[in-house]
C-alpha positions in Angstrom: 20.0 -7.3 24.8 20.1 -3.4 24.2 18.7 -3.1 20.7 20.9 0.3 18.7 18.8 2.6 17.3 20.3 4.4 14.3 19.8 8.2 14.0 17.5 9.2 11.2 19.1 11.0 8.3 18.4 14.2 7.2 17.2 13.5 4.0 14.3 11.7 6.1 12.9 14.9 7.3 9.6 15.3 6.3 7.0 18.3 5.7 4.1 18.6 8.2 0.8 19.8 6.7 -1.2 22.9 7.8 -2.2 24.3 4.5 -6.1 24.9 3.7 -6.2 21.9 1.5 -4.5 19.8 4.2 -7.8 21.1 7.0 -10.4 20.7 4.0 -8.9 16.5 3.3 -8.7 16.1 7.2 -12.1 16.9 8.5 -13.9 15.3 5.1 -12.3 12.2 6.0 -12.9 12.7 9.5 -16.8 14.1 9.0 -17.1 10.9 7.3 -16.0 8.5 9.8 -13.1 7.1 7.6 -10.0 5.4 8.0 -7.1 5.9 5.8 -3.5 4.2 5.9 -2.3 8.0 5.8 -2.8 7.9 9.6 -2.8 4.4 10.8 0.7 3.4 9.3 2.0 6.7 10.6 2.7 7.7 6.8 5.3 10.1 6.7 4.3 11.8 3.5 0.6 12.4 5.4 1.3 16.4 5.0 2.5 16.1 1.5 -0.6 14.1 0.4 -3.6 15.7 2.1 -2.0 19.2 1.2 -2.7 18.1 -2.6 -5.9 16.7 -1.4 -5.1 12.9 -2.2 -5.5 10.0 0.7 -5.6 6.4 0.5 -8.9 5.2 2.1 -8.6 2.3 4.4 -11.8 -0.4 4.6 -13.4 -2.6 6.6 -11.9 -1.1 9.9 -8.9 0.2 11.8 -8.2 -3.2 13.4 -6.3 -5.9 11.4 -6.3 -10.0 12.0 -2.2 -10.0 11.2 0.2 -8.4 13.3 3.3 -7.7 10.5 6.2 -6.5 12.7 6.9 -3.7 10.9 2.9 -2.3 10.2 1.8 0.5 12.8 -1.6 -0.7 12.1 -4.0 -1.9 15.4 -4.3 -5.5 15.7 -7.1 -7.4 17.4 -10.8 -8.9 17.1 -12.0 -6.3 14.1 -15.6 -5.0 14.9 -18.3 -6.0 12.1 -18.1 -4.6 9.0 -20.1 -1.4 8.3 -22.3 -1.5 5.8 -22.0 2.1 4.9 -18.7 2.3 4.8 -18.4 2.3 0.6 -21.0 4.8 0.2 -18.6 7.1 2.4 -15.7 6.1 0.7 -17.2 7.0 -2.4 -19.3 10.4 -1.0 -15.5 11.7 0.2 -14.0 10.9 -2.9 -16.5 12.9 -4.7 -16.4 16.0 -2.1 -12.3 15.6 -2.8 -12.9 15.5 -6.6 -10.3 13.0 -6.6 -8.9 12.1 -10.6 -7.5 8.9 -8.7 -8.1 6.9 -5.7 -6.2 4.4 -3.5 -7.7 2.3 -1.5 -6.5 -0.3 0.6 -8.3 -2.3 4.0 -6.8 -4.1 6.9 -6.8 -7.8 6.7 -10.2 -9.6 7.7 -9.0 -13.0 8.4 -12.1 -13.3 10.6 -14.7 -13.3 7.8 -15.9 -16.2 5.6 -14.6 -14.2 2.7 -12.0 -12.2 4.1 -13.5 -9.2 3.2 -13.7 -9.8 -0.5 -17.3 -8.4 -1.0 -16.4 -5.2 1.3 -14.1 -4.4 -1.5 -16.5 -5.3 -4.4 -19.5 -3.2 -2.5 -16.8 -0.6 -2.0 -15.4 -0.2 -5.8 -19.0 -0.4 -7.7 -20.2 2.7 -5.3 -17.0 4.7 -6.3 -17.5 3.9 -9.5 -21.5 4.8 -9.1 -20.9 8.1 -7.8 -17.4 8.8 -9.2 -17.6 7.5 -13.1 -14.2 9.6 -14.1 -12.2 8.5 -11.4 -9.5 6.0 -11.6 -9.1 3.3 -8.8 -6.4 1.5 -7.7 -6.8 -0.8 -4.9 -3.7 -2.1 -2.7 -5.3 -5.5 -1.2 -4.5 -8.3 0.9 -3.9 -11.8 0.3 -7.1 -13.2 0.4 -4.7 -16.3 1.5 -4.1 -16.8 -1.9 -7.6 -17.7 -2.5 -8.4 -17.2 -6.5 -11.9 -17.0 -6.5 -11.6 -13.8 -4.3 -9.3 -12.6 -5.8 -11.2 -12.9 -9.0 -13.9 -11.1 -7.2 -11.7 -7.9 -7.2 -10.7 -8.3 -11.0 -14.3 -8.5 -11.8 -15.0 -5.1 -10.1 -12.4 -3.4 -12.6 -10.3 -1.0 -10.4 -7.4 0.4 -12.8 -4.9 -0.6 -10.8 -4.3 -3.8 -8.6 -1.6 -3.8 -6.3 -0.6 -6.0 -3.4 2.7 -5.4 -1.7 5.5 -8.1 -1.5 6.9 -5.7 1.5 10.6 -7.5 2.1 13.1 -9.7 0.6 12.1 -13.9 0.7 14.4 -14.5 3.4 13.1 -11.7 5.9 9.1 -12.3 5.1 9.0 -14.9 7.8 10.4 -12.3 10.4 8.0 -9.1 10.1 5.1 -10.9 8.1 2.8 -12.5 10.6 0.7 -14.5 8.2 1.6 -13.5 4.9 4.3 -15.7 2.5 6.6 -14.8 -0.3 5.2 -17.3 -2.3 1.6 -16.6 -1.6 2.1 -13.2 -2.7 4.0 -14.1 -5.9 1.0 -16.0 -7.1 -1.6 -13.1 -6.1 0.2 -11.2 -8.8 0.9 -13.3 -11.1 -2.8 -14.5 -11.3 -3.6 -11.1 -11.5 -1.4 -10.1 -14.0 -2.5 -12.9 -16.0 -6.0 -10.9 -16.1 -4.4 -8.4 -17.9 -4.4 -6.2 -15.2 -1.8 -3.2 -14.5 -0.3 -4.7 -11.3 1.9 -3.2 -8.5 3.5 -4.1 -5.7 6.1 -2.4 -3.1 8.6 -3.4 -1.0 11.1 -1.6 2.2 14.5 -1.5 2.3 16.8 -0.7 5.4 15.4 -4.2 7.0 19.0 -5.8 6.7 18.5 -7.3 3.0 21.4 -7.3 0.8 21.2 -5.2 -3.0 21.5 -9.1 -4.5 18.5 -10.2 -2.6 16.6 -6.8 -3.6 17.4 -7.4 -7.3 16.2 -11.3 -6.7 12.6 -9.5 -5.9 12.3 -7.5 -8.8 13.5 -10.7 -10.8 10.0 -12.7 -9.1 7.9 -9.3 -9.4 8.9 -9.3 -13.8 8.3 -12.9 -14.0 5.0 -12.7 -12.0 4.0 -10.0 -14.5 4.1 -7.3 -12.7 4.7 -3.9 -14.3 4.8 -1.0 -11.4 6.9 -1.1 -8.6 7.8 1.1 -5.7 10.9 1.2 -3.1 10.9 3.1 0.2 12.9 3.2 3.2 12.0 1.0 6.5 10.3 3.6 9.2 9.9 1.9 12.8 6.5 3.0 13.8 7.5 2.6 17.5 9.5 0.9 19.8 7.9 -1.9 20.2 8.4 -3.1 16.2 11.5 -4.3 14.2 14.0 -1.9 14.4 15.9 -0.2 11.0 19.1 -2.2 10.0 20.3 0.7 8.1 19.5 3.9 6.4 19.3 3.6 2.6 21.0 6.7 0.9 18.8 8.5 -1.8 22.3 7.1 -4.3 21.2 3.7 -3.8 17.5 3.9 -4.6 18.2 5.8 -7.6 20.3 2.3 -8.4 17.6 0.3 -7.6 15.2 2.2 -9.3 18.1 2.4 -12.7 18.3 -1.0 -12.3 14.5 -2.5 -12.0 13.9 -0.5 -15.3 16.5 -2.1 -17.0 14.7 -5.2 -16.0 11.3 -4.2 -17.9 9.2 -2.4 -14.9 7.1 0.4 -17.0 7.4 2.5 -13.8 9.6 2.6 -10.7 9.1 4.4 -7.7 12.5 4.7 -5.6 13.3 6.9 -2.7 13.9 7.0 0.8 10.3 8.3 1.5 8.4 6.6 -1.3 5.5 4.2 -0.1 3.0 2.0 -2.3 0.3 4.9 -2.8 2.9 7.8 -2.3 1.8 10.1 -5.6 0.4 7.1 -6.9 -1.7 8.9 -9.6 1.2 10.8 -11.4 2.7 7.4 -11.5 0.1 5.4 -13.0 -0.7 7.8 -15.7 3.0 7.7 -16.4 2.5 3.3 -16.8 -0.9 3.7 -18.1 
């Protein structure tokens, strides 16, 4: 069957980058060999970001274990990790003079620790080489496993986020590996920590305003205290197609309403991803 594809909106339209602080961001990440979400996902706020200088920094490869329906993200056997790759991550972040950085990784369901002590290796260098700056990491599940998890805590990034990316009922259909419930209990363990804790979720996926609001009803009682709300993208053809178009009226409802709730910050627009001007809104929580 014929699958409709909905015409983008034109509050959708985005700003491309060309600007001297947009070149200088590009070729230190690329001089460096790095990876960052900014052009794996197919962001669509890539111009906005690396024109203010700010990317999120994506480790231990470009090639993830999962293949989420809805993640533009390669997937395949991931290569080994590279050793170096912190020291570059930090080295960049330092040439950037970055007050914040995100940092996030593919998921490395092929190593004994999932990647854990990439991260770990990763933070401590930034921190080394970049004592002023604020981290927040975005990670994966560790499939639920606490004592990686705890790893991460440990290394004492700022921020912790990990995304809950859809509704229950639709995490089974675009998440390839990942559960609802799994995720819940990465944040709440985190959060028990003490911890400022994020997480992020799409909308246009076909999930209903009750089921949205039955998220941000987990996220609170999980602990969680930043959360952000962005419109579906397809990347291409070949993953799940939008449902619908969110107007900007109804984020600003969801993002009214997930405030009333207790979330210190809220993040709600049609263009709005998880690390989308993700220092201006951590300051604001912090």
């Amino acid at each position: 069957m014929k699958v409709e594809h909905i015409r983008k909106p034109d509050w959708l339209k985005i700003r491309l980058g060309g600007d001297d602080r947009f070149r200088l961001t590009k070729q230190i990440v690329e001089s460096h060999g790095l990876h960052t979400i900014c052009t794996s996902g197919k962001c669509p706020n890539q111009g906005d970001c690396w024109s203010r200088g700010t990317a999120t920094f994506m480790i231990g490869g470009n090639i993830c274990t999962r293949s989420c329906r809805f993640c533009n993200t390669l997937t395949g056997k991931p290569t080994p990790l590279d050793t170096a790759e912190p020291a570059r991550v930090a080295e960049s972040i330092r040439l950037m003079a970055l007050q914040y950085a995100v940092v996030t990784s593919v998921d490395r369901d092929d190593l004994p620790d999932l990647g854990a002590r990439h991260w770990v290796d990763t933070i401590c260098q930034i921190k080394t080489l970049n004592p002023q700056t604020r981290i927040e990491v975005l990670i994966p599940d560790f499939q639920g496993r606490t004592d990686l998890i705890n790893s991460i805590i440990d290394a004492k990034p700022d921020v912790i986020g990990h995304n809950l990316e859809t509704i229950r009922r639709l995490t089974l259909q675009i998440r390839s590996a990942a559960r609802y419930e799994t995720s819940l209990a990465v944040l709440a363990f985190v959060a028990a920590k003490g911890v400022q804790t994020k997480t992020g979720m799409m909308v246009g996926l076909g999930e209903t305003p009750d089921e949205v609001e039955e998220l941000m009803d987990d996220a609170i009682q999980a602990g969680v205290s930043m959360l952000t709300i962005g419109q579906y993208l397809q990347p291409t053809r070949k993953h799940i197609p939008v449902s619908e178009y969110i107007t900007p009226q109804q984020f600003e409802k969801y993002r009214t309403l997930a405030l009333s709730k207790g979330f210190r910050n809220v993040e709600s627009a049609p263009l709005v991803r998880s690390s989308y001007h993700a220092e201006a809104v951590s300051f604001k929580a912090g």
